[in-house]
VODOVEX-693387 format. One line per 4 residues: number of its first residue (from 1); their letters; for each residue x, y, z of C-alpha. Coordinates in steps of 0.05 Angstrom, whole numbers, plus 5000, padded with zeros to 4 digits. Example, Ala and Ser with C-alpha at 12.3 -4.5 7.8 and 13.67 -1.06 7.14 Angstrom:
1 = AS = 5246 4910 5156; 5273 4979 5143 .
% end
This chain:
1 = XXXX = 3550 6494 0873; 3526 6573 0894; 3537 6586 0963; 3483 6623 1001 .
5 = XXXX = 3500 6705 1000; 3511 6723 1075; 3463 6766 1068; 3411 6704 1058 .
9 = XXXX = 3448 6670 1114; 3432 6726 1158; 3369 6727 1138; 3364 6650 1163 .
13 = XXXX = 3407 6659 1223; 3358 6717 1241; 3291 6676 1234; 3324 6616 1275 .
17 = XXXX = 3345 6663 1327; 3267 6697 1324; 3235 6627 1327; 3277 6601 1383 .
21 = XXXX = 3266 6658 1425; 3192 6662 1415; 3186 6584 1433; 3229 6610 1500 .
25 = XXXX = 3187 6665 1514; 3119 6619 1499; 3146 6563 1552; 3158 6629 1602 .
29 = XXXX = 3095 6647 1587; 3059 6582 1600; 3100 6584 1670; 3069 6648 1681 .
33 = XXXX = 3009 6644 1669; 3002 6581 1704; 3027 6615 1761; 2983 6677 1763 .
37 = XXXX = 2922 6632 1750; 2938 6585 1809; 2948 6656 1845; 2878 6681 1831 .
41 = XXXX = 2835 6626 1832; 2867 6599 1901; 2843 6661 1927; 2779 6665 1902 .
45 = XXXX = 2768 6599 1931; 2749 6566 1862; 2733 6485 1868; 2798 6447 1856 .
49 = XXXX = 2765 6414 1795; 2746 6468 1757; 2805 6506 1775; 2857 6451 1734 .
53 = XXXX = 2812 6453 1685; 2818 6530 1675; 2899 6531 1686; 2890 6475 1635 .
57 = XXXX = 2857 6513 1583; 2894 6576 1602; 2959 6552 1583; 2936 6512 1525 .
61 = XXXX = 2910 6580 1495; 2977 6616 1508; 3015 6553 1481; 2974 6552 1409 .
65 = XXXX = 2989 6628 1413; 3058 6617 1408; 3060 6562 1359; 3026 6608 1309 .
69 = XXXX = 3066 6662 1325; 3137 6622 1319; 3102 6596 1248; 3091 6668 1232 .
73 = XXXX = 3162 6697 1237; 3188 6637 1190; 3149 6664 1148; 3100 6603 1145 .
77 = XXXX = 3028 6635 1131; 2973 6612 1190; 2907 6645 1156; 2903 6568 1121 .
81 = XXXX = 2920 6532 1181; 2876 6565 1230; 2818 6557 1190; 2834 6473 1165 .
85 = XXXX = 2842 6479 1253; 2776 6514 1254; 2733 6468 1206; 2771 6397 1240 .
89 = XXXX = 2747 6435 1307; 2676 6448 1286; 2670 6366 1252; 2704 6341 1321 .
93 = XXXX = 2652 6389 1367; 2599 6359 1320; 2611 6289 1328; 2623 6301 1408 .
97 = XXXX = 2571 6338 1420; 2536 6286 1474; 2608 6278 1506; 2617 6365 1505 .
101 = XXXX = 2537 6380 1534; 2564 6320 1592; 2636 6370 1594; 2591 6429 1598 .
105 = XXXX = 2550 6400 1652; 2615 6382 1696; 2638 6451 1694; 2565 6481 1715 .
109 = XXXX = 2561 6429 1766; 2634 6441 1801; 2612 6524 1796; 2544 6520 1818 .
113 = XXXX = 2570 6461 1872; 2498 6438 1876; 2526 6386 1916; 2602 6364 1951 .
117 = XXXX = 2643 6303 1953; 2613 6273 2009; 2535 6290 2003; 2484 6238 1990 .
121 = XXXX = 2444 6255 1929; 2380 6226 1886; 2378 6251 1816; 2374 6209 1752 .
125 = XXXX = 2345 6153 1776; 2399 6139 1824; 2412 6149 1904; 2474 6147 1934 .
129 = XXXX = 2549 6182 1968; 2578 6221 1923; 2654 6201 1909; 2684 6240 1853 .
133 = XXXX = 2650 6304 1821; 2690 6301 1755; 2692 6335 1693; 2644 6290 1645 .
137 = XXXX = 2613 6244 1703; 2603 6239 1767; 2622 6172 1811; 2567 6150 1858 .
141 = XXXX = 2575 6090 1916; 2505 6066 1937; 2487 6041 2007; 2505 5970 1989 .
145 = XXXX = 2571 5998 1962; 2562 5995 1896; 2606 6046 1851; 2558 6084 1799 .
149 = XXXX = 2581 6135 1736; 2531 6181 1724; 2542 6228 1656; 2536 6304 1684 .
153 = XXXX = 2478 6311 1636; 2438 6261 1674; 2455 6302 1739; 2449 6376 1709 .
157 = XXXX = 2395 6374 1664; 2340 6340 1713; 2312 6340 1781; 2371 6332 1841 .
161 = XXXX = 2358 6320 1910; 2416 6340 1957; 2392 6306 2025; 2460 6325 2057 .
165 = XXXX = 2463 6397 2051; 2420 6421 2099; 2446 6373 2155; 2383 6342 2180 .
169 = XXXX = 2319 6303 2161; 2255 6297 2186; 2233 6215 2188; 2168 6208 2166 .
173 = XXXX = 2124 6148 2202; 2049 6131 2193; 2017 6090 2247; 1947 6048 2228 .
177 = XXXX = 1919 6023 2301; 1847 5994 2319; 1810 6040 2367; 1835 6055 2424 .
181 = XXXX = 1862 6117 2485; 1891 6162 2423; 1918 6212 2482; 1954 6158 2517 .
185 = XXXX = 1976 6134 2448; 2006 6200 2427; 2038 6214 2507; 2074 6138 2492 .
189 = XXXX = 2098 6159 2426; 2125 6232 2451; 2157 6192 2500; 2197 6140 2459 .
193 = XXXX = 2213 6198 2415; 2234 6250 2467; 2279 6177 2504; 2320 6173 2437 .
197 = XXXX = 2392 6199 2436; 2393 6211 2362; 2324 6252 2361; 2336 6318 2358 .
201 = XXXX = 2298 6368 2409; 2291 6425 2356; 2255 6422 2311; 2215 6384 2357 .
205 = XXXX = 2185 6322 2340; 2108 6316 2324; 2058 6269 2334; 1984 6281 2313 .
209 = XXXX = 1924 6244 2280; 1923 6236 2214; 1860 6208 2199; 1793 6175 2237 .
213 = XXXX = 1764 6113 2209; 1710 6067 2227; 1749 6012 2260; 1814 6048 2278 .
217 = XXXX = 1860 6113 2269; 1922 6135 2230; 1976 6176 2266; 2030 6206 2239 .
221 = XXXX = 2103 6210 2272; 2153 6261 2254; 2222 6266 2291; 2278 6305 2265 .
225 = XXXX = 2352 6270 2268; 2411 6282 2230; 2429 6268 2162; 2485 6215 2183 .
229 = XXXX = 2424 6183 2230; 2377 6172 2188; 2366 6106 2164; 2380 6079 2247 .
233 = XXXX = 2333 6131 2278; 2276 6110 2229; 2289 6037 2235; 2297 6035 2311 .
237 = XXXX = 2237 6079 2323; 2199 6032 2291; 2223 5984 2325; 2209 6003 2391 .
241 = XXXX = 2142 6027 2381; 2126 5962 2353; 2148 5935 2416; 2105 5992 2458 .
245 = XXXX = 2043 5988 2410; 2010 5932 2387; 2004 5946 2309; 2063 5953 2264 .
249 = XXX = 2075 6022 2231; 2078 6029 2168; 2108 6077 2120 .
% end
């Protein structure tokens, strides 16, 4: 049995010695970066979601840059294995797509921040709280507390209606009465409006005609409340002017 020359056991020695350095420096370098990325996007105030998600990839990218690199000085060749990585990559993307266009939507959504945790939204066919902006869906709870996962997609690509993030709402009423003192009915209905703690006083609330018929009018009330107060201003308003007035508003 030939015994390695030392020159061939150098040789060896040195390429262990390369590869175990690199894989010391790449799990530095992971540390690092990971630090300097928490640095930066703490500072520029980035959404907490979207900000793993970038140290995530950040460090993934440095890690498969030093696993080619510690594969490279043993003298392993990459060029094949980048591109089997590249083609098993492009299959995967393929057959993901649907899940990677919800991914992509995630990350648009926690940029753009069309809405926050906390803000009661209407988009894809669905109302209600939102709970948990995450990275391929978005967790609903409705107003009868039920939990709802809506893919990103659904939320990004179509019509969204943040009713939260402008703080108040304006409740919309329409009144149908028989003929009768319309000024007297509009001074009552300023009155119960103006009387209600949760009304706001600007904007101010309005009350006008709507429309004249034959055999009666249509008035329209509009007070502003907020948000939060919604649902109790516009059910106790009507309410009390069903107890004031003699017809029942509708709307």
């Amino acid at each position: 049995m030939t015994l390695p020359s030392p020159q061939v056991l150098w040789d060896l020695a040195f390429k262990v010695l390369v590869a175990l350095g690199i894989l010391i420096a790449t799990r530095v370098a992971v540390s690092l970066i990971h630090a300097i990325c928490e640095r930066a996007l703490t500072r520029a105030r980035v959404e907490p979601t979207l900000k793993k998600f970038l140290i995530q990839v950040a460090e993934i990218l440095t890690l498969v840059v030093g696993i080619l690199t510690l594969l490279q000085s043993v003298g392993i060749q990459t060029t094949s294995l980048v591109a089997v990585l590249g083609t098993a990559g492009l299959a995967l993307g393929l057959a993901l797509q649907n899940t990677l266009s919800h991914f992509a939507a995630g990350v648009m959504l926690v940029a753009l921040r069309p809405f926050e945790v906390g803000d009661f939204i209407e988009a894809a066919g669905v109302s209600g709280t939102v709970d948990t902006i995450g990275i391929f869906s978005t967790i609903l709870i409705t107003a009868d507390h039920v939990k709802i996962i809506v893919p990103n997609g659904n939320l990004f690509g179509g019509v969204l209606k943040n009713l939260s993030a402008l703080g108040t709402r304006r409740v919309d009423l329409e009144l149908s009465l028989e003929q009768q003192d319309i000024d007297a009915t509009l001074d009552q209905l300023q009155s119960l409006m103006a009387a209600h703690p949760l009304i706001l006083e600007q904007p101010p609330p309005e009350c006008h005609v709507l429309s004249l018929a034959g055999d009666g009018i249509t008035l329209y009330v509009r007070p502003w409340c907020k948000t939060e107060h919604y649902d109790r201003v516009r059910s106790e308003l009507q309410k009390q002017i069903r107890e004031t007035l003699t017809d029942t508003p509708k709307g």
